[in-house]
C-alpha positions in Angstrom: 0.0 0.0 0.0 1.3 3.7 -0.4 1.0 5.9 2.4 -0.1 9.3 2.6 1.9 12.2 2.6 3.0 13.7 6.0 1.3 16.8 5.2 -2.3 16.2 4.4 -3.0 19.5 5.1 -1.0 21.0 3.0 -1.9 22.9 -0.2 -0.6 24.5 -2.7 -1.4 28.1 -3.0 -2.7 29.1 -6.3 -0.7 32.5 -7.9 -3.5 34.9 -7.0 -3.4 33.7 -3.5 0.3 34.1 -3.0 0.6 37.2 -4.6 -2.4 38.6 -2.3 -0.3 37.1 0.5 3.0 39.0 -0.2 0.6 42.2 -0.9 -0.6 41.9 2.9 2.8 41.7 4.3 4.1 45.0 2.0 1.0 46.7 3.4 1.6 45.3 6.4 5.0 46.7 6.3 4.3 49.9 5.0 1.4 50.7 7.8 4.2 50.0 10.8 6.7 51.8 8.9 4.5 54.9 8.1 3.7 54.4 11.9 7.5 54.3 13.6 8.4 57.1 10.8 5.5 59.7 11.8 6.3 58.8 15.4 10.2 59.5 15.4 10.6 61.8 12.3 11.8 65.1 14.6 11.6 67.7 11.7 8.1 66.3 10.1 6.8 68.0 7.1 3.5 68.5 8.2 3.3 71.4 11.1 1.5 69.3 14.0 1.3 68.6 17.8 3.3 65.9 18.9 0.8 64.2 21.3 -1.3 64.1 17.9 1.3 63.0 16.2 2.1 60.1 18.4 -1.0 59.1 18.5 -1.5 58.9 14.8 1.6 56.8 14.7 0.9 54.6 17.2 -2.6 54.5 15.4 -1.1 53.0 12.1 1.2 50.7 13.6 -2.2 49.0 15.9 -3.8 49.2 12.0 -0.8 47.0 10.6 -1.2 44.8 13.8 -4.7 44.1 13.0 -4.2 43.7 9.2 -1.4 41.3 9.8 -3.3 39.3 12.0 -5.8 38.9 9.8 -3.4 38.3 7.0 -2.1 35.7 9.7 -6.0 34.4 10.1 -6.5 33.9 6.7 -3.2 32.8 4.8 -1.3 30.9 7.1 -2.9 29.0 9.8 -3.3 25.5 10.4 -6.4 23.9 8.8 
């Protein structure tokens, strides 16, 4: 008799799939870089009070958090 792979879970993803995979972590990338950036950029462009501008930043990088985990949720758990 043959036996069955190791993996019987595991499945090939198709090109769509993957490609919307990488897309998610570049956006997830970008959001916490945006974040870290806005946070610790001392001679920002934009004329704004630091609390606010904290806040924003730390706002984007929660947002990449929460994409990533769903990213996570979606693409790469155990089924």
């Amino acid at each position: 008799m043959s036996e069955q792979p190791t993996r019987n879970n595991f499945r090939q993803k198709s090109p769509t799939q993957r490609f919307l995979s990488i897309l998610g972590l570049a956006m997830f990338a970008f959001y916490f870089t945006l974040g870290m950036v806005i946070i610790f950029w001392d001679n920002f462009p934009i004329t704004i009070d630091p609390t606010y501008k904290k806040l924003f930043g730390i706002l984007l990088i929660v947002y990449s958090f929460m994409r990533f985990a769903r990213l996570w949720q979606n693409n790469f758990r155990n089924n």
